[in-house]
gemmi code that builds the backbone of each chain (N, CA, C; Angstrom):
import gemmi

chains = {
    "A": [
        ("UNK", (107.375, 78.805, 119.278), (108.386, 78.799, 118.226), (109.633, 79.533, 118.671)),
        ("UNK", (110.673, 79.269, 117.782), (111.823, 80.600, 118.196), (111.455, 82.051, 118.034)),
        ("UNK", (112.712, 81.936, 119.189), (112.613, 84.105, 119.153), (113.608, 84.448, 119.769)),
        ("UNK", (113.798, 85.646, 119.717), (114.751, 86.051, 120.193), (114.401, 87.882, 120.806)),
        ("UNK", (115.182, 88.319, 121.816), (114.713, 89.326, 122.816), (115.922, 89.952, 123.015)),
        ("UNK", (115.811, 91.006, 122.444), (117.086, 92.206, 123.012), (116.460, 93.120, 123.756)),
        ("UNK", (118.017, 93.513, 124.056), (117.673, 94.478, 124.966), (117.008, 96.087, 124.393)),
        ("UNK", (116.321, 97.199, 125.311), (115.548, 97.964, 124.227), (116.376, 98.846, 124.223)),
        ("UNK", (116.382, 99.900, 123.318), (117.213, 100.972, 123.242), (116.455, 101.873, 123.467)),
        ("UNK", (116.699, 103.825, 123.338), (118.482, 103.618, 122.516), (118.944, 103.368, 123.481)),
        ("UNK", (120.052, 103.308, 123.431), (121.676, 103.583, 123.658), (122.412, 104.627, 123.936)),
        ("UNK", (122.949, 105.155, 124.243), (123.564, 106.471, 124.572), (124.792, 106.747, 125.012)),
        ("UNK", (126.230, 106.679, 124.377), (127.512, 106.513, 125.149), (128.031, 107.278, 124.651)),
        ("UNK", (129.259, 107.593, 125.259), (130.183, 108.716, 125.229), (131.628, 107.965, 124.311)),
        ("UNK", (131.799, 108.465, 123.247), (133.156, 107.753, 122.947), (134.071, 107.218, 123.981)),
        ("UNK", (134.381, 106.198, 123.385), (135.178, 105.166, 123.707), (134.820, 104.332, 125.740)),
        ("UNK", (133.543, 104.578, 125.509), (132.647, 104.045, 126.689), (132.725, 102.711, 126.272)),
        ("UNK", (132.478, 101.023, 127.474), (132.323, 99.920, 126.822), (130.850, 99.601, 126.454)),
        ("UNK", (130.353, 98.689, 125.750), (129.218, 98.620, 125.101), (128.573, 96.768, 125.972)),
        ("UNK", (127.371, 97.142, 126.040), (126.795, 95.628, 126.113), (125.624, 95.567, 125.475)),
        ("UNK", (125.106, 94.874, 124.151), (123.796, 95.132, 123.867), (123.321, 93.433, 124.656)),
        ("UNK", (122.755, 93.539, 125.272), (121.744, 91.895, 125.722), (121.015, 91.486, 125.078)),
        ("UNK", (121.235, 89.708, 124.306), (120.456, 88.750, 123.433), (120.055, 87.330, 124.502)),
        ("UNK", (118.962, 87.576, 124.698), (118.814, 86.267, 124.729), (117.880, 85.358, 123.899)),
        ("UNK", (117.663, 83.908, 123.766), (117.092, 83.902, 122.764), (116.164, 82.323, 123.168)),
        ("UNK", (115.188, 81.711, 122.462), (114.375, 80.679, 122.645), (114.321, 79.909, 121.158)),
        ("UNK", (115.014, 78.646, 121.474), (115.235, 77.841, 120.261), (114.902, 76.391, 120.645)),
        ("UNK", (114.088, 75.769, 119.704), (113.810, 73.824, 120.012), (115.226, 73.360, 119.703)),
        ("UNK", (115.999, 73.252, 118.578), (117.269, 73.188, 117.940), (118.079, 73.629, 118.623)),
        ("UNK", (119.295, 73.606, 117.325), (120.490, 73.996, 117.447), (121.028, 75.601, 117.067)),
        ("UNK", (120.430, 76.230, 116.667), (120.753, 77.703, 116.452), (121.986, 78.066, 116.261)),
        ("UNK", (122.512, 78.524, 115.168), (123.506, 79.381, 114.513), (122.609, 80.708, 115.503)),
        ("UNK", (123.709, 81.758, 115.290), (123.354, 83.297, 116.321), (123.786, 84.387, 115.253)),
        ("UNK", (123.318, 85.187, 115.587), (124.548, 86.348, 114.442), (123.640, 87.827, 114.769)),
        ("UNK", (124.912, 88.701, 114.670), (124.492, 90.431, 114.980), (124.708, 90.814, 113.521)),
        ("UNK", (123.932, 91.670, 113.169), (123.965, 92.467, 112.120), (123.146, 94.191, 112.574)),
        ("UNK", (123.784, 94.643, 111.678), (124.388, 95.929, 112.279), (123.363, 96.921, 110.910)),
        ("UNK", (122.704, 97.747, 111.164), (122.364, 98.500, 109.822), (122.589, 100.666, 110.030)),
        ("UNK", (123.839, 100.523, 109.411), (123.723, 102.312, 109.582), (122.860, 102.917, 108.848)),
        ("UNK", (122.695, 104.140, 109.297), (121.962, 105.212, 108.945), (121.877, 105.002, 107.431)),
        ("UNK", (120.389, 104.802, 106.657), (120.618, 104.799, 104.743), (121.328, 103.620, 104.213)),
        ("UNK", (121.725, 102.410, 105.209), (122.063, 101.098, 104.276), (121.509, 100.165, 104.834)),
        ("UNK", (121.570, 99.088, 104.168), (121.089, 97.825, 104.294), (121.609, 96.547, 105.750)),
        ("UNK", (120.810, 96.137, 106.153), (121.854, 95.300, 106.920), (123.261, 94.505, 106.608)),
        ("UNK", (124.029, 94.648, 107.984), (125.320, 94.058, 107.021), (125.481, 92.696, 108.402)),
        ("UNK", (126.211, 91.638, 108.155), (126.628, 90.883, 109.107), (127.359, 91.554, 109.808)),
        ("UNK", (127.557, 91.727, 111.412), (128.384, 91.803, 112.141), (129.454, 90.769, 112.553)),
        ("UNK", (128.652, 89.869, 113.056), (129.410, 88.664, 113.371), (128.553, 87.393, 113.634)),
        ("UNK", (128.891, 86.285, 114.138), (127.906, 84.908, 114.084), (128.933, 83.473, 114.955)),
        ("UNK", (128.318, 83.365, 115.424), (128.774, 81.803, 116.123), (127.602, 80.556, 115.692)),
        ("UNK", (128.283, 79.354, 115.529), (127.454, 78.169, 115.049), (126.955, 77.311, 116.102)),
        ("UNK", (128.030, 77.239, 117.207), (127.539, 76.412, 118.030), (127.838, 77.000, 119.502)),
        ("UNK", (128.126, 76.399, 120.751), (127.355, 76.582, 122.059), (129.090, 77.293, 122.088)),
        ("UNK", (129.477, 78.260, 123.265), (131.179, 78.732, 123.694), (131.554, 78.980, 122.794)),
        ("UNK", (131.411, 78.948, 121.244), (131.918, 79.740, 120.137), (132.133, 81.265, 120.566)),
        ("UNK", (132.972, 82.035, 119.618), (132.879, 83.486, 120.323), (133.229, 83.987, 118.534)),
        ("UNK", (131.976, 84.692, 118.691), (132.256, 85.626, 117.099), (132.643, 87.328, 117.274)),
        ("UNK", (133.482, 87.446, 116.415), (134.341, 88.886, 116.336), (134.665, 89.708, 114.986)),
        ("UNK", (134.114, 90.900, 115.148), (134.793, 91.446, 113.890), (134.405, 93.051, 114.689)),
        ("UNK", (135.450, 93.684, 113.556), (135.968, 95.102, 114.328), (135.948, 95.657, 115.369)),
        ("UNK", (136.427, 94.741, 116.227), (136.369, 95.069, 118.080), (134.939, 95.049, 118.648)),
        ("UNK", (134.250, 94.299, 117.857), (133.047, 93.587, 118.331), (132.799, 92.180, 118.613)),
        ("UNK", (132.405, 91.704, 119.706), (132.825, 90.310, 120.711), (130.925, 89.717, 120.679)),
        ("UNK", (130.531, 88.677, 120.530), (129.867, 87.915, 121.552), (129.904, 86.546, 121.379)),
        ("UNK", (130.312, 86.036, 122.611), (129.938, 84.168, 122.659), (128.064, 83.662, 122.926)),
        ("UNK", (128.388, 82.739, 122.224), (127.303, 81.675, 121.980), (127.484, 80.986, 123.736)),
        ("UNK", (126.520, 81.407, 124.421), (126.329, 80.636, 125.630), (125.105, 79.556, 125.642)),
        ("UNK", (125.190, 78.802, 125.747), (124.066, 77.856, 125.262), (123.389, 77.687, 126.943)),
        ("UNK", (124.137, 77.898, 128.297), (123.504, 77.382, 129.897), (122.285, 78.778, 129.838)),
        ("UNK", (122.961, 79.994, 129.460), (121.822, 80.927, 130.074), (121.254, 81.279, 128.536)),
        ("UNK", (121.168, 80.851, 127.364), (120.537, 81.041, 125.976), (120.872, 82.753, 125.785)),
        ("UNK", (122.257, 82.364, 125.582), (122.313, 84.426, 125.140), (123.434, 85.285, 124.292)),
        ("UNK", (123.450, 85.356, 123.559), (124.464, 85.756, 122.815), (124.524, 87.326, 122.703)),
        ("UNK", (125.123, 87.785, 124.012), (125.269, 89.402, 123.935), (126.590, 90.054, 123.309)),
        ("UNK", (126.193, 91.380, 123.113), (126.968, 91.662, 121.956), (128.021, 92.853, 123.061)),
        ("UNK", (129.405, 92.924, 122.563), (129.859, 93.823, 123.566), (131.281, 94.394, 122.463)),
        ("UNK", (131.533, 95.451, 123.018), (132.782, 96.539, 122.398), (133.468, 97.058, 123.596)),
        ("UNK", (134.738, 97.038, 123.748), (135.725, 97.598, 124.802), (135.914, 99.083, 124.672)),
        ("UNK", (135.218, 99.827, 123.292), (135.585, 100.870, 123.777), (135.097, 101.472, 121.984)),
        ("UNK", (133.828, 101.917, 122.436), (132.674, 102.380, 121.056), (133.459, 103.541, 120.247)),
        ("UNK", (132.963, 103.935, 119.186), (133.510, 105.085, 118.370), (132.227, 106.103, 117.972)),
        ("UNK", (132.343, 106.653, 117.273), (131.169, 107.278, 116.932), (130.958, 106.761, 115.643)),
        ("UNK", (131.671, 106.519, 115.246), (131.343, 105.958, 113.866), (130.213, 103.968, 113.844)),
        ("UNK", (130.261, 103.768, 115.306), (129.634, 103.020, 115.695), (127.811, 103.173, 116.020)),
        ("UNK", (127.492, 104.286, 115.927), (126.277, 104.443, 115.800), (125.633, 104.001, 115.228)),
        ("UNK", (124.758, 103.087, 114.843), (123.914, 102.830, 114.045), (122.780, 101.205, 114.680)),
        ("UNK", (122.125, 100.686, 114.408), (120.609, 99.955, 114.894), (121.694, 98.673, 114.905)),
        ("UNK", (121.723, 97.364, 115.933), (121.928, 96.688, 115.959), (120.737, 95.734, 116.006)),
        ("UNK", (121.178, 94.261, 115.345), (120.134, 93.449, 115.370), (120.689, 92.025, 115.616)),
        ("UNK", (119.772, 91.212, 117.283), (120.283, 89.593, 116.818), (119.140, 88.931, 116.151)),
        ("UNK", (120.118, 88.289, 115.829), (119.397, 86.911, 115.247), (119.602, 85.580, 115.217)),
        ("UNK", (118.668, 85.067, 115.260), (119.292, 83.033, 114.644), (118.352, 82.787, 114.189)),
        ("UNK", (119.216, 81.621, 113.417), (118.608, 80.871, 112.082), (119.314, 79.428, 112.177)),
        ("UNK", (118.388, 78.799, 112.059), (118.770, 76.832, 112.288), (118.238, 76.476, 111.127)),
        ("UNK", (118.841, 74.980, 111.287), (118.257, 74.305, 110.262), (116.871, 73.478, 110.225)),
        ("UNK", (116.107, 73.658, 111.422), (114.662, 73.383, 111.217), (113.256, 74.225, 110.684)),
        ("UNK", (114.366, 75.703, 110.928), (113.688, 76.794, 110.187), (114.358, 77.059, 108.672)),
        ("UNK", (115.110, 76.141, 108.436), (115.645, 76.328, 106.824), (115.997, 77.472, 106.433)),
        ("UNK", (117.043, 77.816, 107.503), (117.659, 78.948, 107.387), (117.461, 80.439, 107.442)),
        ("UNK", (115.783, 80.654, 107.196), (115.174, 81.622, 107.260), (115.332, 82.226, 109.149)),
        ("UNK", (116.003, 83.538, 108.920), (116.669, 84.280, 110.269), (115.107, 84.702, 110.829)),
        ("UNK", (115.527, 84.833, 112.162), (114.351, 85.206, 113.366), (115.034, 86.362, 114.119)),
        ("UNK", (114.648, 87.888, 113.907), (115.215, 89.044, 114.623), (114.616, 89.548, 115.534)),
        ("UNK", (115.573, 89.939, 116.883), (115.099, 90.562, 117.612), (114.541, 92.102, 117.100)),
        ("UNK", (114.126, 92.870, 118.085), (113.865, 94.368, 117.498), (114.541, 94.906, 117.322)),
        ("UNK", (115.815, 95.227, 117.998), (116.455, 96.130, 117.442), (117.130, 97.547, 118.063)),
        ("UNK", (118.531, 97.444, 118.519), (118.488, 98.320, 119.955), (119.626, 99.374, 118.900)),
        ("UNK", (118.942, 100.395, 118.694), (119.723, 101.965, 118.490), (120.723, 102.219, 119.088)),
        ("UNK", (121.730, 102.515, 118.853), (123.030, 102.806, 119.632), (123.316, 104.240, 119.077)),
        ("UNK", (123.911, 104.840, 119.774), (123.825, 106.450, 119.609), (125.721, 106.900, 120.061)),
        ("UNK", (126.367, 107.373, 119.884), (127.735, 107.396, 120.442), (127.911, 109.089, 120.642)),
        ("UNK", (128.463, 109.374, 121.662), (128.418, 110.900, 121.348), (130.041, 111.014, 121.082)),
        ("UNK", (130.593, 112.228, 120.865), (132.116, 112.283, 120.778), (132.817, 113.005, 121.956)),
    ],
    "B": [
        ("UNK", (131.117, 91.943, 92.373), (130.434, 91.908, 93.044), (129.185, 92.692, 93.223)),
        ("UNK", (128.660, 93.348, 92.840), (127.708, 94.842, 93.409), (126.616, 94.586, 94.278)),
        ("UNK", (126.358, 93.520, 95.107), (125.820, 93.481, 95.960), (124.383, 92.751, 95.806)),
        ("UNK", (123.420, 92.946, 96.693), (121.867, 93.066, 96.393), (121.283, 94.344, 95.674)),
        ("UNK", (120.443, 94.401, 95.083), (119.953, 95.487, 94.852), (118.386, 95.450, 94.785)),
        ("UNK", (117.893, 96.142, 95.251), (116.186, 96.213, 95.082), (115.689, 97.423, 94.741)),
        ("UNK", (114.681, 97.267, 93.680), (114.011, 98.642, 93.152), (112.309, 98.564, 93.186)),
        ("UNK", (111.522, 99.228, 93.296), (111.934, 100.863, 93.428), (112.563, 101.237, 94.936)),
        ("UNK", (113.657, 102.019, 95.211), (113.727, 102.242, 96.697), (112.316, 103.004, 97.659)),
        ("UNK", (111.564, 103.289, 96.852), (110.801, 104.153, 97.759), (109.585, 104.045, 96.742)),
        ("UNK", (108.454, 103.834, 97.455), (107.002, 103.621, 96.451), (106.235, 103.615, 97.585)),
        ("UNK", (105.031, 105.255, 96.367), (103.940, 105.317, 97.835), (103.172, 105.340, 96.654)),
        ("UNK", (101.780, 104.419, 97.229), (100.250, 104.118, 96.656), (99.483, 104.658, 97.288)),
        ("UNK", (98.537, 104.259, 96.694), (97.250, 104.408, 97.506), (96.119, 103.266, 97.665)),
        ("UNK", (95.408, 102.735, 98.824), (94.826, 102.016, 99.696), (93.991, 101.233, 97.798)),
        ("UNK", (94.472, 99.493, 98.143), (93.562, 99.145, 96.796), (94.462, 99.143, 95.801)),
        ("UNK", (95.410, 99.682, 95.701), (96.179, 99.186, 94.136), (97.025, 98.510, 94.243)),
        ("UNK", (97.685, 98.037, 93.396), (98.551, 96.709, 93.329), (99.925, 97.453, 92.955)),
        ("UNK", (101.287, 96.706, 93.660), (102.588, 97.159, 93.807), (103.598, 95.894, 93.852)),
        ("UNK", (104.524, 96.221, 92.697), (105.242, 95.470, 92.452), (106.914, 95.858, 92.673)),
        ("UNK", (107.508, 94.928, 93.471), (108.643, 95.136, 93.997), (110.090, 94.204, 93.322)),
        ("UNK", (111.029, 94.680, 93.169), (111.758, 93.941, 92.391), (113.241, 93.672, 93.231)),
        ("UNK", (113.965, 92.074, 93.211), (115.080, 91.958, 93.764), (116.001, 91.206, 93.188)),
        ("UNK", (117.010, 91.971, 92.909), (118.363, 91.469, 91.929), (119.850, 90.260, 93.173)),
        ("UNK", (119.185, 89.773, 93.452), (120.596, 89.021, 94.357), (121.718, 89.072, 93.357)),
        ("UNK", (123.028, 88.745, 94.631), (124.192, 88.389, 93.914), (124.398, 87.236, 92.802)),
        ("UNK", (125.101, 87.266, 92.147), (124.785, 86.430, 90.459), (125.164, 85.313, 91.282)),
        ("UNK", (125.690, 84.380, 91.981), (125.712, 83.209, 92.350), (125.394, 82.428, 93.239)),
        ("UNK", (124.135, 83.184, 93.871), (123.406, 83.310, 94.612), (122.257, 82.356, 94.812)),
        ("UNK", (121.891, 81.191, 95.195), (120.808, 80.153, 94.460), (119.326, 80.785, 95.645)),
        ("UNK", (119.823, 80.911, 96.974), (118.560, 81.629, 97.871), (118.394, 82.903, 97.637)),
        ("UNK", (117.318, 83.078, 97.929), (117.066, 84.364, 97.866), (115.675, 84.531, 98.785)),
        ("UNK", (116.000, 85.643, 99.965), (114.892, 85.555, 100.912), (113.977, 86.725, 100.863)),
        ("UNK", (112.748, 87.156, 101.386), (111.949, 88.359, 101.266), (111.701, 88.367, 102.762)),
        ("UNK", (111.987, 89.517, 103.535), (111.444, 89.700, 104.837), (110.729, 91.550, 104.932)),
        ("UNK", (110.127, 91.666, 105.904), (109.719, 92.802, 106.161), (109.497, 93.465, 107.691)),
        ("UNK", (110.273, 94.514, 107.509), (110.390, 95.114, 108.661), (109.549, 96.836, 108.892)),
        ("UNK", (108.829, 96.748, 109.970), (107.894, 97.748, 110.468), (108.800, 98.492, 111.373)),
        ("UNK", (108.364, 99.657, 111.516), (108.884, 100.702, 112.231), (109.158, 100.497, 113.583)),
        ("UNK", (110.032, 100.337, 114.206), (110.840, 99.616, 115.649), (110.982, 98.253, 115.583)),
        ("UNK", (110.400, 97.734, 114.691), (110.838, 96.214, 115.119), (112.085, 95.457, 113.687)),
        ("UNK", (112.199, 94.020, 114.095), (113.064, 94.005, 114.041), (112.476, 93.218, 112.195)),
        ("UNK", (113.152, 92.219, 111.454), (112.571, 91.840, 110.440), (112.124, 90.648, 110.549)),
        ("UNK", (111.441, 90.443, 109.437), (110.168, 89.362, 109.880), (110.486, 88.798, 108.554)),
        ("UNK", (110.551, 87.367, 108.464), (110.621, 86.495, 107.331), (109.438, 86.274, 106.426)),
        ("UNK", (109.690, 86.211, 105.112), (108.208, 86.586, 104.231), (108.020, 85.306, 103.656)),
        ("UNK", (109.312, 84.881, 102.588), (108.972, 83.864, 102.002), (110.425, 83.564, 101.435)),
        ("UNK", (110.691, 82.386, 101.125), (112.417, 82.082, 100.346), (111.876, 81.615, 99.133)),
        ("UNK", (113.107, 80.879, 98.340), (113.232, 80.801, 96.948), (114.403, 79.947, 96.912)),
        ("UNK", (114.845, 78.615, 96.687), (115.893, 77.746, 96.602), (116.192, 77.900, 94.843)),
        ("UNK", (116.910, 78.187, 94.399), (116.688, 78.680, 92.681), (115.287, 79.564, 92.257)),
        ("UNK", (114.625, 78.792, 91.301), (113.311, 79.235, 91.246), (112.153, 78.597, 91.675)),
        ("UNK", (112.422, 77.491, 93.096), (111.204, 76.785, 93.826), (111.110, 77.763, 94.912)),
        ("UNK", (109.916, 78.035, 95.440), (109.339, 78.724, 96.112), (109.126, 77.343, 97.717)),
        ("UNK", (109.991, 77.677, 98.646), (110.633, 76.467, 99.464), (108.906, 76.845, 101.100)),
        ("UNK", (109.523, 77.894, 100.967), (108.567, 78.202, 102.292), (107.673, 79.732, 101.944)),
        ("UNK", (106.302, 79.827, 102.670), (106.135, 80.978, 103.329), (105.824, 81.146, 104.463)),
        ("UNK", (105.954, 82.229, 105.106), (105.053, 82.736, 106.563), (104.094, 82.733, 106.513)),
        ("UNK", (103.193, 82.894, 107.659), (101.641, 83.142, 107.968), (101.733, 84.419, 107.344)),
        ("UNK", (102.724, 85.381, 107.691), (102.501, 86.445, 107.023), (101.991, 87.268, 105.724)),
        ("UNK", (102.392, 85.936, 105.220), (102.014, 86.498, 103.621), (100.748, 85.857, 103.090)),
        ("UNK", (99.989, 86.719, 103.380), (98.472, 86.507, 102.942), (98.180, 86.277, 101.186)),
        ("UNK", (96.903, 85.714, 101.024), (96.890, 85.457, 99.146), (96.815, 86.598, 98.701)),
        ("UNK", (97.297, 88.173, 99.432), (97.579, 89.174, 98.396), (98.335, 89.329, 97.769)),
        ("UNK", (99.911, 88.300, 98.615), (101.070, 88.185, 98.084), (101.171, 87.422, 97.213)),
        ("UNK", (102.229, 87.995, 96.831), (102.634, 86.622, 95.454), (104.176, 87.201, 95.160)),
        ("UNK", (104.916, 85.850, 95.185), (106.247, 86.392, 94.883), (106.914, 85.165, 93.849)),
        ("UNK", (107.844, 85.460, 93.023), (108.068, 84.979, 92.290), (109.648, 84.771, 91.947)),
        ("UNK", (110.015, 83.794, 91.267), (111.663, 84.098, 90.667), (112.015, 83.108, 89.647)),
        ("UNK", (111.625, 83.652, 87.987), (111.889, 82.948, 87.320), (113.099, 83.063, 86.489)),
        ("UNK", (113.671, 81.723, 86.485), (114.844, 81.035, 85.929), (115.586, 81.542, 87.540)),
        ("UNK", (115.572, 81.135, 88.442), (116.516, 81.399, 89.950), (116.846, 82.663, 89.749)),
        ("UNK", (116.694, 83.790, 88.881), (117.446, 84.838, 88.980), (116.853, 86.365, 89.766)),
        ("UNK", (116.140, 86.976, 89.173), (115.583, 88.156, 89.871), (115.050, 87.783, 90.125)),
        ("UNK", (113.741, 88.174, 91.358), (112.700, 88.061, 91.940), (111.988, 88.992, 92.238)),
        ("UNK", (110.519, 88.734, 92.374), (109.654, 90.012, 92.282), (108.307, 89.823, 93.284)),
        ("UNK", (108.432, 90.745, 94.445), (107.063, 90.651, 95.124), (106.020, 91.578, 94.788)),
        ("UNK", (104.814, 91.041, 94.744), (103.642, 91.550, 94.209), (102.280, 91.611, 95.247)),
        ("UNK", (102.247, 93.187, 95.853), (100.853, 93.105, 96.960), (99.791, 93.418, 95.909)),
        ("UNK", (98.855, 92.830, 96.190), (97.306, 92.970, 95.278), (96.497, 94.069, 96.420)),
        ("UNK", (96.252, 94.735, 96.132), (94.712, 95.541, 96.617), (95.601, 96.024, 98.424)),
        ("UNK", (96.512, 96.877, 98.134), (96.805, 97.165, 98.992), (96.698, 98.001, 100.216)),
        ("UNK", (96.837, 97.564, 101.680), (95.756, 98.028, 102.426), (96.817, 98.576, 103.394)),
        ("UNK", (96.781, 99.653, 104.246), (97.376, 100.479, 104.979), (98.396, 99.712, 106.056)),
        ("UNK", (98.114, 98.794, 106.002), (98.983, 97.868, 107.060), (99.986, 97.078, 106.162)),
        ("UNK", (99.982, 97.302, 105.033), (101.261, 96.637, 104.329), (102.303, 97.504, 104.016)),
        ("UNK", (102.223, 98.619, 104.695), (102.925, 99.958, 104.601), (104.241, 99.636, 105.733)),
        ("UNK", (105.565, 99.319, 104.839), (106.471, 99.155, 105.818), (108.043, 98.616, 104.752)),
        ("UNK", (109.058, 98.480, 105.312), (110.309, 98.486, 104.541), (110.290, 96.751, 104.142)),
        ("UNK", (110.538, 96.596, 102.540), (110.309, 95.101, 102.125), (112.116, 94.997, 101.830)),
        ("UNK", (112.688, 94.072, 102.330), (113.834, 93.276, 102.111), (114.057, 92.440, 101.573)),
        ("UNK", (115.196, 92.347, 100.998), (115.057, 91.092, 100.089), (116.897, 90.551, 100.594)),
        ("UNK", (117.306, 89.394, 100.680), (118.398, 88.717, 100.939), (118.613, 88.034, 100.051)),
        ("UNK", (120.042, 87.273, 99.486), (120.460, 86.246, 99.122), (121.770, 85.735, 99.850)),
        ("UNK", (121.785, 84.514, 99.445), (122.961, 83.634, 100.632), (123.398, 82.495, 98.896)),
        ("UNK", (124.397, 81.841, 99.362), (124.997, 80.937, 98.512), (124.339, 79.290, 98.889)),
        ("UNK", (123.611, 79.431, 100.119), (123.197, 78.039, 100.255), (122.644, 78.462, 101.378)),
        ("UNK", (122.561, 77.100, 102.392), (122.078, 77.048, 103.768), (122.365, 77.839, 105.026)),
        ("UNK", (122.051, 77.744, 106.108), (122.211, 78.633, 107.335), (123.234, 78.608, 107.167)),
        ("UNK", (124.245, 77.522, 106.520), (125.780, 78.253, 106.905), (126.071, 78.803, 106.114)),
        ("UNK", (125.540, 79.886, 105.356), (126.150, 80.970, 104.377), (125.298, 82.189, 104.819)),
        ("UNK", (126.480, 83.204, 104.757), (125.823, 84.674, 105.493), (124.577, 85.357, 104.738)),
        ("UNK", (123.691, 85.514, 104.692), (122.772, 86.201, 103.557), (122.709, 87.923, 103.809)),
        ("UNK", (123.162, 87.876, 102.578), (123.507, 89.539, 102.281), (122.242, 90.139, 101.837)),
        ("UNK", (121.919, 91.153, 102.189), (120.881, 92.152, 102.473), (120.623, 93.210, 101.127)),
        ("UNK", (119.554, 93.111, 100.852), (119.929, 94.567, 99.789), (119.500, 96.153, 100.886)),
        ("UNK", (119.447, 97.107, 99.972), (119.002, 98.371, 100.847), (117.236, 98.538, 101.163)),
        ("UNK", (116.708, 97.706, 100.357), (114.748, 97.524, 100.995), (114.528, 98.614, 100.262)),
        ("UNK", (112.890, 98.282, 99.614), (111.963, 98.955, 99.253), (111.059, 99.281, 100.351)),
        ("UNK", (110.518, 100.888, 100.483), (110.165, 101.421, 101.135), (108.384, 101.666, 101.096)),
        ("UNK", (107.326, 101.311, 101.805), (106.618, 101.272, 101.016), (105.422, 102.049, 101.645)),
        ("UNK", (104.781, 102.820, 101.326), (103.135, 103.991, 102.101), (102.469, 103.992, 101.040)),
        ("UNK", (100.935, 103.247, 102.107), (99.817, 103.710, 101.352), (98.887, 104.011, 102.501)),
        ("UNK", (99.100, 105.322, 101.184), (98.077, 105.819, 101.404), (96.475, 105.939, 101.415)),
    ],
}
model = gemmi.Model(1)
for chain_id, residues in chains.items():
    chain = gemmi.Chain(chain_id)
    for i, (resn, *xyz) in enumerate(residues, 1):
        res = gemmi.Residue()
        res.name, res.seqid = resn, gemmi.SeqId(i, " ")
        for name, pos in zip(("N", "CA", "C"), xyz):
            atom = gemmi.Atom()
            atom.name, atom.element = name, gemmi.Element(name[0])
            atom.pos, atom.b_iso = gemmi.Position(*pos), 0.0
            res.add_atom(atom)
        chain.add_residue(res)
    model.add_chain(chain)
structure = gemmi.Structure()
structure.add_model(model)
structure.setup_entities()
């Protein structure tokens, strides 16, 4: 079935260090992708998401393209904050799984100042 | 807007009794998903809800579960005779439709038994 495999944590960077978390992932389909992000005491939130293959999803100086040759949608930042700390998570969800998301584990990111 | 919300945030039993979990999605919200996530890993899909049809479950959810959502609106998971391995953070999502709508997260019920 699908799945998906990050990389393990933690994490450990020094402000404004660059970031790479590694997704790769195993899908029969077409796979939508997406990072979601959960800080310390809240709920998961979307990070970002691509639908199809060279798409590239972004939000608050957070980057990853949908590579469909090597199956991997890694997640990357030019330059972390501390306020960036908190559990990252990929995922995808297609439409043969009816939308219901498939998460990797889950890589801790830690930022120092 | 106010989000997802799920109550109780935090509920500890003991091994054998029955626990009922409650999830308020956003009011225009027709999915509504239940997943559960264990300590390091990542979340695990439980069961959805297309209004108030009950669309899919996982292997996961054994006949202790039972989850429900009548008239499409709140929804409520229910473990029967609960056993030390169902001890872990229960989530609940809603989305506006299909994979192509983001599904927003509430904050999870927390759950130990003891």
């Amino acid at each position: 079935g699908d799945s998906v495999t990050q990389m393990e944590g933690p994490v450990t960077l020094s402000e404004e260090a660059f970031l790479t978390i590694n997704c790769t992932y195993t899908a029969t389909g077409y796979p939508s992708l997406f990072w979601y992000v959960q800080y310390p005491g809240e709920g998961l939130q979307l990070l970002l998401k691509a639908t199809k293959a060279d798409d590239k999803g972004s939000n608050k100086g957070f980057e990853a393209t949908y590579r469909k040759e090597t199956t991997s949608f890694h997640l990357e930042k030019g330059s972390v904050q501390v306020s960036d700390s908190a559990v990252y998570f990929c995922a995808l969800g297609s439409w043969e799984s009816q939308g219901n998301l498939i998460f990797g584990k889950g890589t801790k990111l830690s930022v120092k100042p | 807007d106010t989000g997802v919300s799920q109550d109780p945030r935090h509920k500890i039993t003991k091994r054998g009794q029955n626990v009922t979990f409650r999830c308020d999605p956003i009011s225009e919200h027709n999915r509504l998903y239940w997943y559960r996530q264990t300590l390091g890993q990542g979340p695990e899909f439980l069961t959805y809800f297309q209004n108030e049809a009950q669309l899919e479950k996982s292997r996961l959810l054994s006949d202790r579960f039972s989850a429900e959502r009548p008239k499409g609106s709140f929804s409520t998971l229910e473990i029967q005779r609960t056993e030390q391995g169902d001890s872990a953070m229960y989530l609940c999502a809603s989305s506006l439709g299909d994979i192509s709508y983001e599904q927003y997260f509430g904050p999870g019920t927390r759950l130990t038994v003891t």
